[in-house]
C-alpha positions in Angstrom: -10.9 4.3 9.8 -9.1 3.7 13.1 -7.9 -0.1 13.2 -9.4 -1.9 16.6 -6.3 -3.0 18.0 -7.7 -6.8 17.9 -8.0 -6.3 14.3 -4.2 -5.4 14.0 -1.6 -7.2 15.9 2.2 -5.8 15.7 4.6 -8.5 16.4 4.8 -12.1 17.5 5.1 -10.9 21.2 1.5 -9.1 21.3 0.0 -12.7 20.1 -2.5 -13.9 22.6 -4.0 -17.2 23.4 -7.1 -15.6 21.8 -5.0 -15.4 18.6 -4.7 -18.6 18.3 -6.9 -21.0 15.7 -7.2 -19.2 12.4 -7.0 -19.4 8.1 -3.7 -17.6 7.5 -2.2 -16.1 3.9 1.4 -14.4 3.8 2.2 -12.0 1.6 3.1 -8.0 1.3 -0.1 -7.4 -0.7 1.2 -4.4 -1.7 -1.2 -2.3 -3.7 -4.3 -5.1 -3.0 -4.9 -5.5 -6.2 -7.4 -8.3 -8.2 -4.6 -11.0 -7.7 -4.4 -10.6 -3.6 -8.6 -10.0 -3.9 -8.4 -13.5 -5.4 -6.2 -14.7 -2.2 -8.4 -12.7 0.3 -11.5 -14.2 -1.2 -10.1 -17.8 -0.9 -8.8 -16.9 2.8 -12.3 -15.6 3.8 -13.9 -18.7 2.2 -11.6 -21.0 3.9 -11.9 -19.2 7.4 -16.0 -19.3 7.1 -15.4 -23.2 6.4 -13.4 -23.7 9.4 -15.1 -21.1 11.1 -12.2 -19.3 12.9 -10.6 -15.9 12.2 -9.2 -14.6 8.9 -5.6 -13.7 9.0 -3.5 -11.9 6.4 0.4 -12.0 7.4 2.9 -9.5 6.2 5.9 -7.9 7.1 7.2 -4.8 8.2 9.8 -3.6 6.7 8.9 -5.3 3.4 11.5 -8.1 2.7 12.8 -6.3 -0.7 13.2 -3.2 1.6 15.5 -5.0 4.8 17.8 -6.3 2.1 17.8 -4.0 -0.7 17.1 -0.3 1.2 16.5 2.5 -1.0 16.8 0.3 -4.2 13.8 -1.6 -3.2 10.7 -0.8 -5.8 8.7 1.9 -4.7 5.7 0.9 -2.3 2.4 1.6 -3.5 0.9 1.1 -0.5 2.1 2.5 3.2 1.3 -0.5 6.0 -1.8 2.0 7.7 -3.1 1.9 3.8 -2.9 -2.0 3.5 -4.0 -2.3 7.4 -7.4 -0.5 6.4 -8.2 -1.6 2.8 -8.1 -5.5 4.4 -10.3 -4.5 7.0 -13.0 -3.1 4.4 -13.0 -6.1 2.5 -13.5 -8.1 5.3 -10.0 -9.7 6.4 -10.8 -10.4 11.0 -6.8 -9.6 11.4 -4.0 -8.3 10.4 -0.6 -9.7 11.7 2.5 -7.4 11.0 5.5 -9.3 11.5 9.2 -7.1 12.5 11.4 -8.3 9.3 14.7 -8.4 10.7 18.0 -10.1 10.6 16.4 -12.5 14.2 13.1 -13.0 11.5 15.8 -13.7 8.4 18.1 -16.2 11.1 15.0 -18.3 11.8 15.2 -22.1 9.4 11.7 -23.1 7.7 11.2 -25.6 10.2 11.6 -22.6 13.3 9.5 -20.3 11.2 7.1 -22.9 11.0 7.1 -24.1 14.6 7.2 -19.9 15.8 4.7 -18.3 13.7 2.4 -20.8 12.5 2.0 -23.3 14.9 2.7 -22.0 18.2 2.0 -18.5 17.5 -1.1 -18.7 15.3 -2.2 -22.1 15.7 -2.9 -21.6 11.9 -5.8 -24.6 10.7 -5.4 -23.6 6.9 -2.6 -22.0 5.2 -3.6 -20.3 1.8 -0.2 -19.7 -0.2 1.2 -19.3 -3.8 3.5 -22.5 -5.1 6.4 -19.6 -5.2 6.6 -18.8 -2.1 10.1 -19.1 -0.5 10.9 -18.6 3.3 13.7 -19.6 6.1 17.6 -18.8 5.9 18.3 -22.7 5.0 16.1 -21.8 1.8 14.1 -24.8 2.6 10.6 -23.2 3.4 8.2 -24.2 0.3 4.9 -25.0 -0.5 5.9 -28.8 -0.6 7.5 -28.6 3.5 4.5 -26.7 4.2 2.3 -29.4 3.1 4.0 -31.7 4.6 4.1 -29.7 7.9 0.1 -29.3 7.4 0.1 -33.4 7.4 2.9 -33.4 10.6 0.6 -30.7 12.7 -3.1 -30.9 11.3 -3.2 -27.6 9.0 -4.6 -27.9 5.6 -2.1 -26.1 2.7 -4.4 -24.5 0.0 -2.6 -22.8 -3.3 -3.6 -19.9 -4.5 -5.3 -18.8 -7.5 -3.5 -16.6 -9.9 -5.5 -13.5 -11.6 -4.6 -12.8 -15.5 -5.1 -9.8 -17.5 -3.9 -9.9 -20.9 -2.4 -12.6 -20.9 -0.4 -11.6 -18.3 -0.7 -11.8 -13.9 -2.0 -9.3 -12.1 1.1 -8.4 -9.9 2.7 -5.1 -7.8 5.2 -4.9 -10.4 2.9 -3.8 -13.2 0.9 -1.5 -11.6 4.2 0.3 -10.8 5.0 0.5 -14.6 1.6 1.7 -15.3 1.5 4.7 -13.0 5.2 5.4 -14.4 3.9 5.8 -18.1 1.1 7.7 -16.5 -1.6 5.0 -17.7 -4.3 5.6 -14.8 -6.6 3.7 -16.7 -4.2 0.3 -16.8 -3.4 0.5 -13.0 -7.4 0.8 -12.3 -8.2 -2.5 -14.4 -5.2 -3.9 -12.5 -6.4 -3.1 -9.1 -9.9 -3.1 -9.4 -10.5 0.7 -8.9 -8.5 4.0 -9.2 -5.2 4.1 -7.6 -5.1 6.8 -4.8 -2.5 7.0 -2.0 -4.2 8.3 1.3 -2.7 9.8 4.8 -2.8 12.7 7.3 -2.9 16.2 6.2 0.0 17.6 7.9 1.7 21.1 8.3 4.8 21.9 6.2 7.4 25.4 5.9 3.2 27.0 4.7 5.4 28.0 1.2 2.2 27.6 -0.5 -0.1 29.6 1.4 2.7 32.2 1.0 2.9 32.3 -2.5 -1.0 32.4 -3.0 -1.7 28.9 -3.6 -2.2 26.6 -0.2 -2.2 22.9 -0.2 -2.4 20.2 1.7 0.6 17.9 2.4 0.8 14.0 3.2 4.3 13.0 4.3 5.1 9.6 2.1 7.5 8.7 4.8 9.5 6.7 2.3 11.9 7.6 0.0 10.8 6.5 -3.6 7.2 7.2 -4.6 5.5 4.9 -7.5 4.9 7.7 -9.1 6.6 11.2 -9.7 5.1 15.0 -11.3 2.1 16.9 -11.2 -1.4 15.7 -11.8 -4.9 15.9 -11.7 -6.5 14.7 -8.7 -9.7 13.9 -7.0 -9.3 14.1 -3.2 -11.8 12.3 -0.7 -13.1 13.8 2.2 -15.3 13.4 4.6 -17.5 11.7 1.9 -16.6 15.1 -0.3 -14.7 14.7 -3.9 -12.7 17.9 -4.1 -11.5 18.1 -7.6 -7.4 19.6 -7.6 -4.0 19.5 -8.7 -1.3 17.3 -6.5 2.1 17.5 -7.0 4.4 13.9 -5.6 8.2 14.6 -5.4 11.4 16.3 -3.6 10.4 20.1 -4.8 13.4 20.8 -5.9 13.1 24.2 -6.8 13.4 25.0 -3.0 15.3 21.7 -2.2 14.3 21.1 1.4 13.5 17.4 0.8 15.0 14.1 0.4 11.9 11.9 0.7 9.1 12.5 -1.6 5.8 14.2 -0.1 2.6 14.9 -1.5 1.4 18.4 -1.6 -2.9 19.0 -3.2 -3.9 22.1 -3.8 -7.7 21.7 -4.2 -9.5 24.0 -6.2 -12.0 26.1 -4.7 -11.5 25.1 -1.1 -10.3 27.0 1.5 -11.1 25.4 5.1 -8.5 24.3 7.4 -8.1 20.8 7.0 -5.0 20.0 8.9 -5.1 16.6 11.2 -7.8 15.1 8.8 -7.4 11.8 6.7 -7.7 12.5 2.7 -7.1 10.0 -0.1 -5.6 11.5 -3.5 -7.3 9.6 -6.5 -5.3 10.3 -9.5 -6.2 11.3 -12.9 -4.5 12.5 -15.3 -0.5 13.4 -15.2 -0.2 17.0 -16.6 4.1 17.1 -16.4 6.9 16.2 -14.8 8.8 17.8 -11.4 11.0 20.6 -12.5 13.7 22.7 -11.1 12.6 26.4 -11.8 15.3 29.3 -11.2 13.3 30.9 -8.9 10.2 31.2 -6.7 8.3 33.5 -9.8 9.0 30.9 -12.4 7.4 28.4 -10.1 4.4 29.9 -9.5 3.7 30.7 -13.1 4.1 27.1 -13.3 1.6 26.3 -11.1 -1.0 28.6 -11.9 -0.9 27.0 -15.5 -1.2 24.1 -13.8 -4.3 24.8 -11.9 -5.7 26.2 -16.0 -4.4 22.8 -17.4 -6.6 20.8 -14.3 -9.6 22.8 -14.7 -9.4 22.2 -18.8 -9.1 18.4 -18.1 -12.1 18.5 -15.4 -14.0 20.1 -17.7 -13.5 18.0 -20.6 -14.5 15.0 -18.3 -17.6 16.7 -17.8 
């Protein structure tokens, strides 16, 4: 899906007059799972009440990332991923914001004035009790209510999605895919995780060796999840059963960032420049160091045996 590029607007200073007049949530909706549904579905509801434009607000470096680097939690999402899976469930616009030390500088009451007011013209702000915002620390729900008396915006809270007792939140998900339970993270986000991108060429090792794949550059350096696994991949309305392998390959150490490499059983068209998404299924071991090229392709071939057994026991 290629984002119109009214649908996605990339900092304040492409905001146009046009722009202006919409329901607006903030958040890094990382993952989109059945607690930011909740949000967008409140948004959407809000935005056909007022009848403007639905606006989903995040920013870009995620805040956790600008102040904590590579110690930030691993994304689960990249911003192309989160741009696209709003547009199919019906958010009008999505409004990436540059987080930066000018963006961390700004008070509440500037953030308020700058992005909401002059820059959206926001008529209803949808946002959770929790949220925090400004460098005087003074940006919460209870100023933003009041600024929605000051400047005519409604404030709406949002609902909060539980699942076993517990929110639906990012941070679980994470844990889930960690322990490998594909089945938890699905209930969690409301359908299997996958991580999607452009097929791109790497050093060809696995055509080499016998075994080609097909690699998505992560273009981050902590993945939510790390091994080898069995995998579904999309394409072009295709499910290609195969084997993926997220992580640093460190038996030939070329890597610092983690990539995604599928080989996908029984295919052998050229696929490079194309859009796949990875749905994961089942994790069949962890990333290893082997002594040498041999050892890893033994690996790999079991790997392939231990995917097929797994399909096959699925049905």
């Amino acid at each position: 899906m290629k984002l119109h590029k009214n649908l996605f607007i990339r900092g304040v200073h492409n905001l146009r007059a046009e722009h202006r007049g919409s329901v607006v949530t903030i958040g890094s909706f990382d993952g989109l799972h059945l607690g930011h549904r909740a949000i967008i579905k409140q948004v959407k509801e809000r935005a056909a009440h007022h009848t403007v434009p639905s606006v989903v607000m995040m920013f870009e470096p995620q805040p956790r990332e600008f102040f904590s680097g590579e110690q930030a939690p691993a994304r689960l999402m990249r911003m192309r991923e989160k741009a696209d899976a709003l547009a199919k469930i019906g958010v009008d616009r999505v409004f990436c914001v540059r987080f930066n030390r000018a963006l961390c500088d700004l008070s509440a009451q500037e953030f308020v004035d700058t992005l909401l007011v002059e820059g959206l013209g926001v008529k209803c702000l949808v946002i959770g009790d929790d949220f925090r915002f400004g460098c005087d620390r003074k940006g919460d729900f209870a100023m933003l209510a009041e600024q929605g008396e000051r400047h005519d915006f409604e404030v709406v809270d949002t609902h909060t999605v539980s699942i076993d007792g517990q929110r639906v939140s990012s941070t679980r998900i994470r844990q889930s895919l960690e322990a490998g339970d594909f089945a938890g993270a699905e209930r969690l986000l409301g359908e299997p995780f996958q991580i999607s991108g452009k097929v791109v060429y790497g050093q060809q090792l696995g055509s080499q060796l016998g075994i080609p794949t097909a690699n998505v550059n992560l273009n981050r350096y902590r993945a939510p999840l790390r091994g080898v696994f069995a995998v579904e991949v999309l394409l072009d309305g295709k499910r290609i059963k195969g084997v993926a392998n997220v992580g640093v390959r460190p038996t030939v150490g070329d890597l610092i960032k983690p990539v995604l490499e599928v080989h996908m059983l029984g295919w052998h068209d050229d696929i490079y420049g194309q859009r796949i998404a990875v749905e994961f299924k089942c994790k069949l071991r962890e990333e290893h160091k082997f002594t040498n090229l041999d050892d890893l392709v033994k690996s790999i071939r079991k790997d392939i045996v231990d995917a097929q057994r797994y399909f096959g026991q699925q049905g």
